[in-house]
C-alpha positions in Angstrom: 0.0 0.0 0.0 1.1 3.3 -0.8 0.3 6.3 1.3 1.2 10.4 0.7 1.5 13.1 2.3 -0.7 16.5 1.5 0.9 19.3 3.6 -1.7 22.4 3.8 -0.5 26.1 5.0 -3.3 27.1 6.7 -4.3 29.5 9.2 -5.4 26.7 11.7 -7.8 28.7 13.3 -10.0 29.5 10.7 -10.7 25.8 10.0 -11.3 25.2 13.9 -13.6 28.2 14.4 -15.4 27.2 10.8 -16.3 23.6 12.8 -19.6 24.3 14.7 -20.1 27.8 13.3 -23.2 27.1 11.9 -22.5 29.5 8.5 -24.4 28.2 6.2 -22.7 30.9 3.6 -19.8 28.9 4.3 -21.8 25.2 4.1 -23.2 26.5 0.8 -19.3 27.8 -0.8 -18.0 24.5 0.2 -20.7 22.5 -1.9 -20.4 24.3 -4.4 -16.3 24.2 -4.9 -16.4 20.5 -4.4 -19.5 19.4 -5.7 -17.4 16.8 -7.8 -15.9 15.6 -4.7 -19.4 15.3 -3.0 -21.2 13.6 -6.3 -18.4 11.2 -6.2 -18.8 10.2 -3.0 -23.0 9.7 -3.7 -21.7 7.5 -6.5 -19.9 5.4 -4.3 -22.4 5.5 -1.7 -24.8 3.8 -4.6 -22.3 1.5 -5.4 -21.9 0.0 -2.2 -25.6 -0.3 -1.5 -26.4 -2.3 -4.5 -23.3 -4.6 -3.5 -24.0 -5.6 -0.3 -27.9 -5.9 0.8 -26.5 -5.8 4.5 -24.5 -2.1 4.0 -25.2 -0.4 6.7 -25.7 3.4 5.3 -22.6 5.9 6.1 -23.4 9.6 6.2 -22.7 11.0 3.0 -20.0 13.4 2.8 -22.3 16.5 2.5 -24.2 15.3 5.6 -20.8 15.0 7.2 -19.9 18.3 6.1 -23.3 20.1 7.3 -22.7 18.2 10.6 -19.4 19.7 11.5 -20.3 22.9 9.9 -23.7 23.1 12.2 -21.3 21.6 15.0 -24.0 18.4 15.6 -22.6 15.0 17.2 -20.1 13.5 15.3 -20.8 9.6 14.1 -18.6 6.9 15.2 -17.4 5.0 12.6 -17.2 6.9 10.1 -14.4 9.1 10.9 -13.3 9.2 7.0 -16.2 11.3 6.1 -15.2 14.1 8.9 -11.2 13.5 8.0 -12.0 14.3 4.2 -14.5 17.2 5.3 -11.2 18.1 7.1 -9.4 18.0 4.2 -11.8 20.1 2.2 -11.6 22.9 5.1 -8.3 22.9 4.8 -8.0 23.6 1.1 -10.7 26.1 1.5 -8.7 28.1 3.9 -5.5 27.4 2.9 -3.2 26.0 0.0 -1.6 22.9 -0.6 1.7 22.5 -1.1 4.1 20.9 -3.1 4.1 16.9 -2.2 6.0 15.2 -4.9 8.2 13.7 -2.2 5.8 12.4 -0.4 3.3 10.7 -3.0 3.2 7.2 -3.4 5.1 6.2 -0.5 5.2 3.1 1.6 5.6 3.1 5.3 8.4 1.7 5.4 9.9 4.4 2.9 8.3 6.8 6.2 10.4 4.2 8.9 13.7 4.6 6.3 13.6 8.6 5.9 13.5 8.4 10.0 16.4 6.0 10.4 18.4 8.3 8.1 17.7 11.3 10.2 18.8 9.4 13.0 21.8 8.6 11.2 22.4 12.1 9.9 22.4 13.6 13.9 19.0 14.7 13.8 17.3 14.5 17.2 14.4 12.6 17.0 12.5 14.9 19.1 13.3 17.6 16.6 12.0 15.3 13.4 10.9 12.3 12.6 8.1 11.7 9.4 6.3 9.6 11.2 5.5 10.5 14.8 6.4 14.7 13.5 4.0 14.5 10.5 2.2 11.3 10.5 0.7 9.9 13.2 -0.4 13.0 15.6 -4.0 14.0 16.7 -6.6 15.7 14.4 -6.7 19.7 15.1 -10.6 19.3 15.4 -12.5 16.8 17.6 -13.7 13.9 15.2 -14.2 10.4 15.5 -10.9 8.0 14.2 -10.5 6.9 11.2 -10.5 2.9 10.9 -8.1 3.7 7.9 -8.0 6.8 6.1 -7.5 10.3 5.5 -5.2 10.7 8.4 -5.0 13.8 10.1 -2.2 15.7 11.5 -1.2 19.2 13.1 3.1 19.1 13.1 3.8 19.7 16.6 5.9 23.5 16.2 3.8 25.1 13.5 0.3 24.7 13.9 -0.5 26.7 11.5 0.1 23.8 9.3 -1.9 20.4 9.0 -0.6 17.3 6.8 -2.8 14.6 5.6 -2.3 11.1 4.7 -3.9 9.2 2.0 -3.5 5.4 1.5 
């Protein structure tokens, strides 16, 4: 499996204090940009009822966005549809930057880069890819992912947020 990093420079803050804010202005902007992203996600949603007769319905990913927009309870379980609501935030607000580096890489490419820092003198309390931009807690309250997006704020600038795809 391969996995990549998206790094985001974003003002952090506007993406917390957007969750719960009940804007629907801002509900309605969001649609609208990723409307492609949101029909995708009804496609799939289709696609996966008419496989299995025992699916048991996820939120789609525009409920999931109105929910964290309107700041309503959070479903367990389905913490992919708040990670990628997340994700869309975060591009809203901010800009993604250049990942070339880290697209299409394996973990263990992740456990490598850290052994080499190690190697090069580089405290691992100063860097490491995968505990310094990998596997840190969301900078909103939503449920975990069973696999992905991941979610990260780097712990010395939070005004940056990196997300993992596998």
């Amino acid at each position: 499996m391969s996995y990549s990093i998206m790094p985001f420079s974003v003002a952090i803050e506007r993406v917390r204090s957007a969750v719960g804010s009940r804007d629907r202005g801002l509900a309605d902007a969001l649609k609208t940009k990723y409307a492609s992203w949101l029909q995708q996600d009804v496609d799939d949603n289709v696609a996966d009822d008419d496989a299995d007769d025992d699916y048991d319905p996820e939120p789609s990913l525009e409920q999931a966005l109105d929910d964290m927009i309107d700041g309503k309870e959070l479903q367990e379980g389905f913490g992919h549809k708040y990670g990628s609501v997340l994700e869309m935030l975060c591009d809203h607000f901010g800009t993604l930057l250049p990942n070339d580096a880290f697209s299409g890489m394996s973990a263990e490419w992740a456990d490598e880069v850290d052994e080499a820092l190690q190697t090069a003198g580089v405290p691992s309390n100063a860097l490491k890819l995968t505990t310094h931009l990998m596997y840190r807690s969301s900078p909103v309250p939503i449920p975990e992912p069973a696999d992905f997006p991941l979610y990260r704020v780097p712990p010395t600038r939070r005004d940056s947020v990196r997300l993992g795809r596998g």
